[in-house]
LUMPAPA-663629 format. One record per residue: x, y, z of N, C-alpha, C in turn. Coordinates in steps of 0.02 Angstrom, whole numbers, padded with zeros to 5 digits, always signed. Layout:
<pts>
XYZXYZXYZ/...
</pts>
This chain:
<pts>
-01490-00756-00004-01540-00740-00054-01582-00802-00068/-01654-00786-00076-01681-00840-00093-01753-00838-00131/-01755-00875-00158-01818-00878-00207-01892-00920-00172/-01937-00911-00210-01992-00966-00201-01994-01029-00196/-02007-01047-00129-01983-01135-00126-02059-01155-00149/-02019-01229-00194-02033-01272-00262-02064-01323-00207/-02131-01362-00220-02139-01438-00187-02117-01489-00278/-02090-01522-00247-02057-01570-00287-02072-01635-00286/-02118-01680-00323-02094-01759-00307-02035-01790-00348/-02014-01820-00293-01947-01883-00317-01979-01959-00345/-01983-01984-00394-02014-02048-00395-01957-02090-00411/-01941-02154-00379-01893-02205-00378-01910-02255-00373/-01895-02308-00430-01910-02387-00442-01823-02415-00444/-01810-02459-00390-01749-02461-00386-01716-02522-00438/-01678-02548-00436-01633-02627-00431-01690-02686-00418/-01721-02694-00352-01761-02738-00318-01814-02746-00362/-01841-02700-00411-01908-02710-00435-01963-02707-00391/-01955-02685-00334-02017-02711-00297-02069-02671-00302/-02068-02624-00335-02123-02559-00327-02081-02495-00339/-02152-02433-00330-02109-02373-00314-02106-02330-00271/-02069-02281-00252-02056-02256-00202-02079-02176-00218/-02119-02144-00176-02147-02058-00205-02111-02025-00138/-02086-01993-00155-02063-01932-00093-02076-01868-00104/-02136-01831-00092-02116-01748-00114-02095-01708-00045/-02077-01669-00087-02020-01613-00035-02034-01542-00040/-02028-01514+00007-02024-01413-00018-01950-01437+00000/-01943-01389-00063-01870-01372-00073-01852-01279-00068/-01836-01272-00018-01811-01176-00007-01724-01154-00052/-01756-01123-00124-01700-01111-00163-01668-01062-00117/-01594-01067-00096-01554-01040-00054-01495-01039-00097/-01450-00997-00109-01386-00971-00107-01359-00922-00088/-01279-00918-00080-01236-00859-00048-01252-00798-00070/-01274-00759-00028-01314-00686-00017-01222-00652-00027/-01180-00669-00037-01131-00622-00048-01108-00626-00131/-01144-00670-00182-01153-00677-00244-01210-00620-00287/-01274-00611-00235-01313-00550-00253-01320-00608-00331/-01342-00645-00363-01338-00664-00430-01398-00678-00416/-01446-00685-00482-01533-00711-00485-01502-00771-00524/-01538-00844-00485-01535-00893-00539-01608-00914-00566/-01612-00893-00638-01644-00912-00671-01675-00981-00687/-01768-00978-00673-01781-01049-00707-01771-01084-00771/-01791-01130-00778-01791-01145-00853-01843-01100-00899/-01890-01090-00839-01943-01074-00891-01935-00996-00929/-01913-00983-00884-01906-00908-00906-01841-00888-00948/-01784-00955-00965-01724-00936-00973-01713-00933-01017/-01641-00894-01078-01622-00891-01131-01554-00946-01143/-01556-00987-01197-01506-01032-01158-01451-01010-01153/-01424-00961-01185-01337-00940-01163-01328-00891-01126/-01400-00849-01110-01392-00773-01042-01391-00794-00978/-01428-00834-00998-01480-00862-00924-01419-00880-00873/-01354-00902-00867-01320-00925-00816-01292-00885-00798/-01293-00857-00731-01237-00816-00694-01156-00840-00699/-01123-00789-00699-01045-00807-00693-01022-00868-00673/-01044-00879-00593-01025-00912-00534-01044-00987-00567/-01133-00967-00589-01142-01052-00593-01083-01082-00669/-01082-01052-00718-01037-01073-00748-00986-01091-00738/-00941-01045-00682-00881-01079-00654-00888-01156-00611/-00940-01146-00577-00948-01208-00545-00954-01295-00593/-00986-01270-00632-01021-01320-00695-00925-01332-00725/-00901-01322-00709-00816-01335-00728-00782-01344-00683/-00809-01347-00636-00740-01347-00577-00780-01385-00525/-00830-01362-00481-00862-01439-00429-00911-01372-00393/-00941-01411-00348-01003-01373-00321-00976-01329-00248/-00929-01307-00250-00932-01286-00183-00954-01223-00183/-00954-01190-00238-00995-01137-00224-01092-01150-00224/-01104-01184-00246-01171-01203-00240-01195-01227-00173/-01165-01295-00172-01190-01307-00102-01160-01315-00011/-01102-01280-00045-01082-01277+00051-01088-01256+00106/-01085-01244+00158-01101-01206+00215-01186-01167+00197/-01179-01108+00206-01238-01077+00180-01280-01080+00115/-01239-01107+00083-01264-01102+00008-01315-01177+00003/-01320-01208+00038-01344-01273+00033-01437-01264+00050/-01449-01294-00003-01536-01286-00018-01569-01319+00062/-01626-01290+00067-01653-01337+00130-01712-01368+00114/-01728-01435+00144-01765-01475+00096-01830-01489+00164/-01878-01511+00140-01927-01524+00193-01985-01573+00165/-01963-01634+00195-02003-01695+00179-02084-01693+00197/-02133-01683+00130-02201-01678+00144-02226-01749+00153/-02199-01783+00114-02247-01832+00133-02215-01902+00085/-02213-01965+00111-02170-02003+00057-02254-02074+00065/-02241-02103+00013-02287-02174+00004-02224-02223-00035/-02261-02252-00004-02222-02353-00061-02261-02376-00097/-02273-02391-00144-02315-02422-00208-02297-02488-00229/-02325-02557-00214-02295-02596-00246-02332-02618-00316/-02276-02642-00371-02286-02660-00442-02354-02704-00429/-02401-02690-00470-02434-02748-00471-02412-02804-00508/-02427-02880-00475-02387-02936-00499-02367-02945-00579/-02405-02926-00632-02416-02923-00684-02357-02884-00726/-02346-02834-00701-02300-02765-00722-02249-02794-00684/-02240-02821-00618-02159-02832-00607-02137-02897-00634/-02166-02933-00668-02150-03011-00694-02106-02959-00745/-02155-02906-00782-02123-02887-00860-02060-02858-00838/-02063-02809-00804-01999-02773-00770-01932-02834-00769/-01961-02862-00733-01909-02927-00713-01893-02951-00772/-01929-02985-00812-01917-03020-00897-01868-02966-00918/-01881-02896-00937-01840-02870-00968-01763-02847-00933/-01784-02827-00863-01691-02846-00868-01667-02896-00853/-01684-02943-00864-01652-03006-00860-01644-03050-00920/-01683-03028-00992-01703-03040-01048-01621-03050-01080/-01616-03111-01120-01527-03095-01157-01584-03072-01219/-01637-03075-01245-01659-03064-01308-01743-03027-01285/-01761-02967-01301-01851-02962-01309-01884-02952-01386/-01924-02919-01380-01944-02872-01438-01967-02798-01441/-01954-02781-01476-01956-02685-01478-02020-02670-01434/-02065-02735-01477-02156-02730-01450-02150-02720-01377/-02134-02767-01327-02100-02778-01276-02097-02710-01244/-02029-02695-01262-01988-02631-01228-02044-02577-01230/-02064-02541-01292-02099-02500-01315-02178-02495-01260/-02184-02530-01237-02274-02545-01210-02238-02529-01136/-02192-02586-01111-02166-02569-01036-02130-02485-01033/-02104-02464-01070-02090-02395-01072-02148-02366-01067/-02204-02369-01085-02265-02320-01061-02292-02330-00999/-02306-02402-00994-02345-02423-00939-02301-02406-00900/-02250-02398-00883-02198-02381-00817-02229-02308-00803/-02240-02262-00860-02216-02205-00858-02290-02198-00840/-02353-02224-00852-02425-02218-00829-02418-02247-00765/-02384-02285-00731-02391-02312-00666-02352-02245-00613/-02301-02221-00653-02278-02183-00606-02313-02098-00607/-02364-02101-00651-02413-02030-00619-02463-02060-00579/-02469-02122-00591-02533-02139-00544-02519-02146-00482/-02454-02155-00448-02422-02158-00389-02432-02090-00367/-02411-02051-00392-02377-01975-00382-02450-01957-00385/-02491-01969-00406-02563-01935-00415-02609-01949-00328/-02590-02023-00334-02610-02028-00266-02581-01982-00197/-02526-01986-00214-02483-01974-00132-02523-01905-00147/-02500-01864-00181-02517-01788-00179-02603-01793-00175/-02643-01818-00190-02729-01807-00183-02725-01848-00096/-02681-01897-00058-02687-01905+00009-02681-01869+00047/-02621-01825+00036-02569-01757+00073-02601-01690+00053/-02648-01692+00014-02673-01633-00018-02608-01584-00028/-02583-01610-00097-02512-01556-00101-02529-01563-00181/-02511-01479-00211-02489-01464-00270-02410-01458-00283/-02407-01479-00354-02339-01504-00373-02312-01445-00430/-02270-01414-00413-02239-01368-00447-02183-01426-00510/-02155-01469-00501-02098-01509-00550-02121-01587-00509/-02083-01632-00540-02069-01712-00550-02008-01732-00554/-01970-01750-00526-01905-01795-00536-01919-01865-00562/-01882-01913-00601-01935-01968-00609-01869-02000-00637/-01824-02057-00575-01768-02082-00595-01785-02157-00664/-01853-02179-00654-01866-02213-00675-01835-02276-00656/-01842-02346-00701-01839-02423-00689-01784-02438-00742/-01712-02431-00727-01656-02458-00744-01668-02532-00746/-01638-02543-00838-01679-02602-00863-01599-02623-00892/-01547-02574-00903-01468-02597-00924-01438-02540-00911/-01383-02545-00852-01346-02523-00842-01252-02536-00873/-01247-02505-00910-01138-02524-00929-01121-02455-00915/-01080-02454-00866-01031-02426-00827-00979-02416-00868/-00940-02447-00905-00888-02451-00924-00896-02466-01011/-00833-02458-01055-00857-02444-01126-00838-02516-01143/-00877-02510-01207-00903-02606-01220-00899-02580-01283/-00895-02627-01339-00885-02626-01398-00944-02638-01438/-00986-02606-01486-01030-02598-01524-01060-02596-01573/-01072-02636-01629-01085-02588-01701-01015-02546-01720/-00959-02563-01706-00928-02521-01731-00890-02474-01685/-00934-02460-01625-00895-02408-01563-00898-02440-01514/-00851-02397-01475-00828-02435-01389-00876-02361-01361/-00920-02397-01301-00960-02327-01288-00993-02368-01220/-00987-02320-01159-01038-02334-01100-01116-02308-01138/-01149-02348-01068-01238-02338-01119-01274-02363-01033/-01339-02329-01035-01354-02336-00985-01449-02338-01011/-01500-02367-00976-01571-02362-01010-01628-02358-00947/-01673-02298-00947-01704-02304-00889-01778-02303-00905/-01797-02352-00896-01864-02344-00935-01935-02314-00899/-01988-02273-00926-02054-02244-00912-02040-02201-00948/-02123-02180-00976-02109-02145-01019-02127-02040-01003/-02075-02011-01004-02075-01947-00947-02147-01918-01007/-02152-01901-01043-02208-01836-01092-02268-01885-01055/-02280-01954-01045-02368-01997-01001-02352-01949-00930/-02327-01943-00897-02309-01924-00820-02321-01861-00848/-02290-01799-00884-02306-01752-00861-02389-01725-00906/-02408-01777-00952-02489-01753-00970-02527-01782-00904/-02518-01826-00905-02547-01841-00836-02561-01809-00752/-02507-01765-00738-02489-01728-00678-02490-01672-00709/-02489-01648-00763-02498-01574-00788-02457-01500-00759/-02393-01558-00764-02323-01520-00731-02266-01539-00763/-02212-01516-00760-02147-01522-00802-02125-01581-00750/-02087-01629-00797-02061-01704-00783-01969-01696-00805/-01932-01693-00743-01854-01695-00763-01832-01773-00755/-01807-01805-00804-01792-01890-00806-01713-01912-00846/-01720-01973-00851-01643-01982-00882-01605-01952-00859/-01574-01948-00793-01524-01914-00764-01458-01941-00772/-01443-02020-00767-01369-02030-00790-01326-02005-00848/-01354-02004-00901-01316-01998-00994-01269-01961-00951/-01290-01887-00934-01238-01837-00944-01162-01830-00900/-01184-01858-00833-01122-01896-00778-01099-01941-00835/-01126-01985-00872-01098-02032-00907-01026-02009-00973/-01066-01959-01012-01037-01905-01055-00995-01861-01022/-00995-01869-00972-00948-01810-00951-00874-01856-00922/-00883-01917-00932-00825-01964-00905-00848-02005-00846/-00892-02005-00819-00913-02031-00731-00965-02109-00772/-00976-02132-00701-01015-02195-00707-01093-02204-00713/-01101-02133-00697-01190-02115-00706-01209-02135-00611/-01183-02155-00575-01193-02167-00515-01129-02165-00465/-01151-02169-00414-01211-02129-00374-01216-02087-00378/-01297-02074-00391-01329-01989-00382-01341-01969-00338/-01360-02006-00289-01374-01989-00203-01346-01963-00190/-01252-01955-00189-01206-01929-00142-01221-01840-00110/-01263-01806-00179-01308-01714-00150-01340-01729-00112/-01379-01761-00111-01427-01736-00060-01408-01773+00002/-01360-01811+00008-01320-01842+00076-01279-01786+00092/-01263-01755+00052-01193-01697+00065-01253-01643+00076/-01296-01632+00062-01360-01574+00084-01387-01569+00124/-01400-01639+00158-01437-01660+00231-01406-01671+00279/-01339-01710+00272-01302-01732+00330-01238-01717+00327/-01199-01670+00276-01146-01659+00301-01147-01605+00386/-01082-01617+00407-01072-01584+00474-00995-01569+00492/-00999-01502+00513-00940-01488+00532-00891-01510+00558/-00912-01561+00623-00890-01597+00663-00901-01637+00680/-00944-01699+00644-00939-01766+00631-00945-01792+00573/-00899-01868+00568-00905-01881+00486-00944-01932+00507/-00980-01933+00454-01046-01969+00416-01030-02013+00385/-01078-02066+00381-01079-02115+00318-01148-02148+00328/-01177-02116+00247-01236-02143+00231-01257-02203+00202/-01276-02241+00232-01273-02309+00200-01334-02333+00147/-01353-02331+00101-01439-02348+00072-01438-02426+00074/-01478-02474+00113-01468-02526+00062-01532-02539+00042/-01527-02560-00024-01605-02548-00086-01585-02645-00122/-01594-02653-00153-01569-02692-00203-01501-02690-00196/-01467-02644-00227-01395-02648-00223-01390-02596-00160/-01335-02614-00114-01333-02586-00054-01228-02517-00072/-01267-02463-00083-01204-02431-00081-01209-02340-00033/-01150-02331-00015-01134-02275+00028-01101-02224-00006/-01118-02162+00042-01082-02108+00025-01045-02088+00102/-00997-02076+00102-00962-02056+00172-00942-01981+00141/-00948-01953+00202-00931-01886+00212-00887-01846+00274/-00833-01842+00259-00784-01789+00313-00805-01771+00353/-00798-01765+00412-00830-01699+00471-00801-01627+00426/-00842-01597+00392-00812-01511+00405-00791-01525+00310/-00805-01570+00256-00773-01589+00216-00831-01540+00152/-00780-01509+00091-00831-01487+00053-00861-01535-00016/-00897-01510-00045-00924-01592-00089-00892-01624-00130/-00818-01588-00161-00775-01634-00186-00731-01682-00139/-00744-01669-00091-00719-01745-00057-00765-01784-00015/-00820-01783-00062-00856-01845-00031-00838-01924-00073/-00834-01959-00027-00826-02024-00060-00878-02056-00070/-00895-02095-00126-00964-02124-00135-00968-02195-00185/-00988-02239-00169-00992-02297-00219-01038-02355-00201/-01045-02411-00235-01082-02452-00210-01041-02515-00216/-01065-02532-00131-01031-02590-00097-01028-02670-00116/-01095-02669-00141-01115-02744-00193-01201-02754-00191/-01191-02807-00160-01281-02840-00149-01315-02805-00089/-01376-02778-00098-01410-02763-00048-01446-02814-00033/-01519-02820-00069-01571-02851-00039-01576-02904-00087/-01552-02857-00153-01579-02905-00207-01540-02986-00214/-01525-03022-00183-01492-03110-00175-01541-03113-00134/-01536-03080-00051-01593-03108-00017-01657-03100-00032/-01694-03040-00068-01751-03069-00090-01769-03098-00145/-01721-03121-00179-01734-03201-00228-01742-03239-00209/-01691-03270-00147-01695-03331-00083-01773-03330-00076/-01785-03276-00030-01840-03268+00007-01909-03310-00051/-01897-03282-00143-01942-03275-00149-01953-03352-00199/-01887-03369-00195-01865-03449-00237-01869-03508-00162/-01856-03501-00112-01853-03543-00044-01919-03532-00015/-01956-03490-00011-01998-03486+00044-02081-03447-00002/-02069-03445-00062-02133-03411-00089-02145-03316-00052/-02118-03303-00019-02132-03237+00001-02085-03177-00043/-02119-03114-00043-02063-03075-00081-02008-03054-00063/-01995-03032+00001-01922-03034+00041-01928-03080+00120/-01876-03060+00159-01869-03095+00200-01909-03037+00252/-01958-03032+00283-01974-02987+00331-01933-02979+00395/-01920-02928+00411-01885-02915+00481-01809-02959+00477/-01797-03000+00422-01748-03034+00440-01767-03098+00481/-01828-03102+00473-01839-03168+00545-01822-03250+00513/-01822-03269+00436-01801-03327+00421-01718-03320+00418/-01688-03268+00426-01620-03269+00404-01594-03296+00478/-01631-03283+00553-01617-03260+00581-01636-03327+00612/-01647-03381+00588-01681-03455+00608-01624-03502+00563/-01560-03459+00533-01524-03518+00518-01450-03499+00535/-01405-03527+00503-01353-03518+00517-01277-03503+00462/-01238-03453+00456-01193-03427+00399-01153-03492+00380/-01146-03497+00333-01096-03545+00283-01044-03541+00268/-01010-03525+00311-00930-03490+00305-00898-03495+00241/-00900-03570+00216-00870-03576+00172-00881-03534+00092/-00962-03539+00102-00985-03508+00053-00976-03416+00038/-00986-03407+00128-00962-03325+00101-00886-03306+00082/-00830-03343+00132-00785-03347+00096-00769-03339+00020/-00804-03378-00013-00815-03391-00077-00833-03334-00125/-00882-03317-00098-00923-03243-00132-00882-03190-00129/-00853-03177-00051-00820-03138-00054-00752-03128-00120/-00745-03189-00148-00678-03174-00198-00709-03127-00252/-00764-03122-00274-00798-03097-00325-00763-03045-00353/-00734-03044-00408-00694-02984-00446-00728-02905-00415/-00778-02907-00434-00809-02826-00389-00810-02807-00329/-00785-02849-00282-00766-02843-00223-00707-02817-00227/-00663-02824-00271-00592-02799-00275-00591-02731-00294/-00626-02725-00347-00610-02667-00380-00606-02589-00333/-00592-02554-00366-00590-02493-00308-00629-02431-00348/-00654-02390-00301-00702-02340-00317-00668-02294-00353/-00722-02270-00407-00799-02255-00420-00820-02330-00455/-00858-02348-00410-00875-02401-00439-00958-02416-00427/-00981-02463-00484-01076-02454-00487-01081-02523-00490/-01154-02546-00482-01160-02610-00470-01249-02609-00497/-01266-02681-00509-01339-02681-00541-01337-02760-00558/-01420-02767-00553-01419-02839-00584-01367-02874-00631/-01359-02825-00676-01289-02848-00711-01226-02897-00661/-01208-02874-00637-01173-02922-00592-01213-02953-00524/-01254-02956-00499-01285-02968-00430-01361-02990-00448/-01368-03006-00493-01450-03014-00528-01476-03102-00530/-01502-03124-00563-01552-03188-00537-01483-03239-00562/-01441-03222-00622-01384-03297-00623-01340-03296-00568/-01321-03242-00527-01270-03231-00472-01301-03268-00419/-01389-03262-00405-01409-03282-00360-01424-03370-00368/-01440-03380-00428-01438-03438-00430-01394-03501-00394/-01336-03457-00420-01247-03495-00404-01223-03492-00349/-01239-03444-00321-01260-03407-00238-01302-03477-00226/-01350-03469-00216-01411-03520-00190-01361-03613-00220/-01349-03621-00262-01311-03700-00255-01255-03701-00228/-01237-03653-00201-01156-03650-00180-01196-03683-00085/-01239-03639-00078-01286-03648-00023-01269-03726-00013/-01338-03733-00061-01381-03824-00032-01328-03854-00048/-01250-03854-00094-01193-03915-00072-01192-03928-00015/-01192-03870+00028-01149-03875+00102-01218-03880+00157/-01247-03850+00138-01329-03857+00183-01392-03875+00157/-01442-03925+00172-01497-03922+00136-01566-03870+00172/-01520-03853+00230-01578-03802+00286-01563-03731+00223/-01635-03722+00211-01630-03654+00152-01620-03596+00203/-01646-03578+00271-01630-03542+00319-01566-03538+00321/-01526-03554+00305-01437-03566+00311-01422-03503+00241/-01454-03517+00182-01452-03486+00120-01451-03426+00131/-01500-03404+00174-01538-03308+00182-01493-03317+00245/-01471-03333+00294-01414-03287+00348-01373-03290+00297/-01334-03341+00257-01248-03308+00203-01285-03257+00176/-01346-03246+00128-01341-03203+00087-01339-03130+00137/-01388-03146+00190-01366-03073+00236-01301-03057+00259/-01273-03113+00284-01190-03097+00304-01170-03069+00241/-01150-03093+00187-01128-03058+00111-01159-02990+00134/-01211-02963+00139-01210-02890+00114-01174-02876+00188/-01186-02884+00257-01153-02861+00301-01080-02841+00268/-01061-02913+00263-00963-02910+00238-00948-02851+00204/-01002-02852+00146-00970-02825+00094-00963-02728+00116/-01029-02741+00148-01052-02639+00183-00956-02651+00226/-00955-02700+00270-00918-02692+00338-00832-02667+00294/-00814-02701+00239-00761-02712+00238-00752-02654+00173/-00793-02629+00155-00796-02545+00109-00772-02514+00163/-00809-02501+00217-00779-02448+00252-00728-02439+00289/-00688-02525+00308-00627-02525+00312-00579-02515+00268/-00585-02533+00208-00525-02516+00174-00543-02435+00146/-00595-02450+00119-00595-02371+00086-00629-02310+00103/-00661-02302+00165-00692-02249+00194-00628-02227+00259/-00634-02262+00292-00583-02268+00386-00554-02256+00376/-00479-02255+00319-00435-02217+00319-00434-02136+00298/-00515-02114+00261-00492-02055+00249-00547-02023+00301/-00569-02040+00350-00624-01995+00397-00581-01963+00437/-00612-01901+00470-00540-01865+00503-00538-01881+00585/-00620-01925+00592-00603-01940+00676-00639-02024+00690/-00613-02058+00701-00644-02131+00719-00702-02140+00749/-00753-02075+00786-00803-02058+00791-00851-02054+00731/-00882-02110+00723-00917-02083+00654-00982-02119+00664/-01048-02075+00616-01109-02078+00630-01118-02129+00548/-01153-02183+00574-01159-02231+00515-01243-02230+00517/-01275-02204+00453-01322-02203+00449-01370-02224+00413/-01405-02288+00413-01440-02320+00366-01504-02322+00330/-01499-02311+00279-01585-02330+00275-01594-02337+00193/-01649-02343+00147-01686-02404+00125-01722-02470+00138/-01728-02509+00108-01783-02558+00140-01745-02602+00204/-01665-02588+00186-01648-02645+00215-01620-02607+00305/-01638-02573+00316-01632-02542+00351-01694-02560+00405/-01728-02597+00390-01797-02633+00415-01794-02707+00414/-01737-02731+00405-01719-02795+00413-01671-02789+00470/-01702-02816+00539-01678-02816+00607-01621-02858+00608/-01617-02936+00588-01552-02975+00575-01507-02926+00523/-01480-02908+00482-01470-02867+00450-01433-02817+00495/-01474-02771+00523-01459-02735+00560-01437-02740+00620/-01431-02796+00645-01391-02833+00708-01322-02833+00706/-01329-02870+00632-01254-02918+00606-01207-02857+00597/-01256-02800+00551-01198-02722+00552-01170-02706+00583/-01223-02698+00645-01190-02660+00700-01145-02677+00758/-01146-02750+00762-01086-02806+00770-01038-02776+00737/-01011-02771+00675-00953-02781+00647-00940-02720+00630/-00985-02653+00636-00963-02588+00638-00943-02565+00677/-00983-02581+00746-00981-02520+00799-00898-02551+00821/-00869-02621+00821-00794-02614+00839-00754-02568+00814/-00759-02553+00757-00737-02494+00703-00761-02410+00719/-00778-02414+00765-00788-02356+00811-00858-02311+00773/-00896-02342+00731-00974-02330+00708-01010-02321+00742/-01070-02294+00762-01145-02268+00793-01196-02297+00729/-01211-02352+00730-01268-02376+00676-01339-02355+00701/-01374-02288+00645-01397-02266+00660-01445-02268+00609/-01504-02279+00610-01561-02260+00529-01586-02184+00520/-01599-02167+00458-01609-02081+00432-01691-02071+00480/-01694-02112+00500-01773-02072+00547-01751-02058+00591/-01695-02042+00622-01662-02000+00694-01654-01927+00647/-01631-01923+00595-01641-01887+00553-01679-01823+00527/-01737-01880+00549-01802-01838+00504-01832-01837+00439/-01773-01898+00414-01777-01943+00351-01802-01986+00355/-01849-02023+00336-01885-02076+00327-01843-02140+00279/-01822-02198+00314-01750-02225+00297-01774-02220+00215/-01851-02257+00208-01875-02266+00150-01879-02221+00098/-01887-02147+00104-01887-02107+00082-01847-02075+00044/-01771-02085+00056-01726-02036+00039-01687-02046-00038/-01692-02078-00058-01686-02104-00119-01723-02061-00189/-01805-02064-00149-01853-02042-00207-01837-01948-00198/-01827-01957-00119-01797-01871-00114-01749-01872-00144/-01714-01894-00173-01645-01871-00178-01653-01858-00261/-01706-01895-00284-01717-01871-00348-01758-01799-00374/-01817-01798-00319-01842-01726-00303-01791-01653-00319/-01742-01681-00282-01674-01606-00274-01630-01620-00340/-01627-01694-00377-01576-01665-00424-01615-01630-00490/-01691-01652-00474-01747-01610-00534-01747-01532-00517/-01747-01503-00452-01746-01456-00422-01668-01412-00464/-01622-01465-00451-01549-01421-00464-01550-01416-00550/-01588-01468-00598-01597-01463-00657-01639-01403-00686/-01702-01409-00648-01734-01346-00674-01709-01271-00668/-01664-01254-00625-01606-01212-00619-01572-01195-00657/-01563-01252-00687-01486-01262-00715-01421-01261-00672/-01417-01297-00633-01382-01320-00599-01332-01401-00599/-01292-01396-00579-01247-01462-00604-01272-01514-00520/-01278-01567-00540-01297-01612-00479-01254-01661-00464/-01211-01684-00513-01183-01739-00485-01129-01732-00455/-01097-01803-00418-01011-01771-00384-00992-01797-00422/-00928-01767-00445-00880-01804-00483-00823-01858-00450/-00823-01832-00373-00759-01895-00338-00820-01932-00326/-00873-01946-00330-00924-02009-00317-00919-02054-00371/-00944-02031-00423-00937-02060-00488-00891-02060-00557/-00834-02004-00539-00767-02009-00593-00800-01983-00626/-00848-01937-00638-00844-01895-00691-00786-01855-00686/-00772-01801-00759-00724-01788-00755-00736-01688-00727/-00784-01684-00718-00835-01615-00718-00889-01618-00685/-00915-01572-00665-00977-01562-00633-01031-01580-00719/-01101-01588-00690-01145-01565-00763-01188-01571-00729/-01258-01548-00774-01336-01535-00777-01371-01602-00777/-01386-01629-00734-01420-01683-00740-01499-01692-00782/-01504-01741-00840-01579-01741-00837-01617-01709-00898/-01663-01721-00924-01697-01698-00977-01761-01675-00954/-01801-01635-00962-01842-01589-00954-01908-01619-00998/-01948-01611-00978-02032-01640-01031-02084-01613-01004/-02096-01546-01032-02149-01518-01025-02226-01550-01028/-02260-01516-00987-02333-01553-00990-02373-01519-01059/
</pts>
């Protein structure tokens, strides 16, 4: 059974700050034709009629009736663009999460201007592609991420903050805007991340090969998937540092904003001692569901990172190969301890993409220390995914599963303790 497929944009400003990312998608609403059930939009819905049996059971128990085998939505990438911050707006971005103190004034102004930058993105791609936009996903610019409960005023409470402001985006695009997607993974017991792990389990699960999707963005983390496995056993977490150490290097050593292609990393030489070193990092230990963000991996990590460097080397080229080896290590030795033992065949399709997926040293050093581990390092444009892309898609489908009313997140990805509804709704 199926309804009117939705074009959707995904908009995503990651970790890195570097800009944003637009992906829109037709999305073909699909479910099990042996349910015969109508799922209702938002728009049309009553809030306590409106859910069929099934989806309620699911919203308590995990998605396999939503998205497995047949029941799994089919998605079709129209068209994606990259936007970078203009210099001005990512200084502020940067100031504020990195700020121990701002002012309301501050927060309050970058909360709009985010949220005016990200229709003007989305305005473009769609007037290039000539595409009308039925909804907006809009993960927004994570400015404080806590994972875990911290003490407060009085309460111990996780808290999570994503800033743009969704009611500018949808007067602007003159379409409904779904945003703030972590709280409710958060409220429901989980870490608010990863959200990616649907639409990895939507695109690339397979009967008979296991998968592992690798993003690396800023923070570089995976979702692995079973050959033949349904979405409560996907494993999913993030591994540590993606880009974001090396493009501080890049942009504190050499004046450029990242390292291109990997070609200065790739003109020096690893610091054994130093990755050694990194590697002890308490979050390297810990074990999944686990999330990661400037909070731990942000400009003081890199700092200490970078002098741990020039003790032992004054060649800054020496700095950007450790910081690339670090994310290699850190991707290489996730999937030894905690993916490889639960895949069901040593045949496995390792598949990369985000920015760093375009860093050739990078992508050398992986596939060195994967493919012994019996990996195929492979990027999402064999796919049909655009490595860059899949991220801002992936926000597209969880706006898609919101306006539904549909539950999006995994719970073995992120420890929630339940499926839930991702996301708040803002009419134009």
């Amino acid at each position: 059974m199926s309804a009117r497929a939705m074009t959707v944009a995904g908009v995503m400003s990651g970790t890195s700050a570097d800009g944003i990312d637009v992906s829109v998608v037709r999305i073909a609403q699909a479910h099990p034709s042996a349910l015969h059930q109508k799922v209702t939009p938002l728009s049309a819905c009553h809030p306590e009629r409106s859910l069929p049996r099934f989806l309620r059971q699911a919203q308590s128990k995990d998605l396999r009736l939503l998205f497995h085998g047949p029941a799994r939505p089919k998605l079709t990438l129209l068209a994606h663009e990259h936007f970078a911050y203009p210099a001005v707006l990512r200084r502020a971005v940067l100031a504020a999460m990195n700020a121990s103190s701002t002012s309301t004034a501050e927060l309050g102004r970058l909360n709009w201007r985010l949220g005016l930058a990200y229709a003007e993105t989305v305005k473009e791609t769609t007037k290039k592609h000539h595409l009308r936009l039925d909804l907006v996903g809009c993960h927004g610019q994570t400015l404080y991420h806590q994972a875990h409960a911290e003490s407060y005023a009085g309460r111990k409470f996780a808290c999570t903050w994503q800033a743009g402001e969704a009611q500018a985006i949808a007067a602007e695009l003159g379409v409904p805007v779904v945003s703030n997607f972590r709280p409710a993974d958060m409220l429901a017991g989980g870490q608010g991340a990863p959200l990616v792990p649907l639409l990895d389990y939507v695109l690339f699960a397979d009967a008979k090969r296991g998968r592992v999707l690798q993003n690396i963005g800023g923070i570089a983390n995976l979702t692995a998937i079973p050959a033949g496995a349904p979405p409560h056993a996907v494993i999913a977490f993030d591994t540590g540092p993606g880009n974001m150490v090396i493009d501080w290097l890049a942009q504190k050593l050499f004046d450029k904003p990242f390292d291109r292609n990997g070609a200065l990393a790739a003109r020096g030489t690893v610091i054994e001692s130093v990755l050694k070193e990194a590697l002890r990092r308490p979050y390297f230990k810990l074990r999944p569901p686990k999330t990661a963000g400037r909070e731990q991996f942000g400009h003081a990590y890199a700092a200490d990172f970078l002098a741990g460097c020039l003790a032992q080397s004054k060649n800054p080229t020496d700095a950007l190969a450790t910081a690339t080896a670090l994310t290699v290590e850190t991707i290489a030795r996730s999937y030894a301890i905690e993916v490889e033992p639960r895949m069901k065949s040593r045949a496995v399709d390792f598949i990369v993409s985000g920015g760093g997926a375009r860093n050739r040293t990078l992508m050398k050093m992986l596939a060195a220390r994967l493919e012994t581990q019996g990996c195929v390092l492979r990027d999402s444009d064999a796919f049909g995914l655009l490595a860059e892309a899949k991220e801002a898609a992936a926000f597209a489908l969880l706006a898609w599963c919101t306006w539904h009313r549909l539950p999006s997140n995994v719970p073995s990805a992120t420890g929630a303790k339940r499926a839930a509804i991702l996301g708040q709704v803002t009419f134009a």
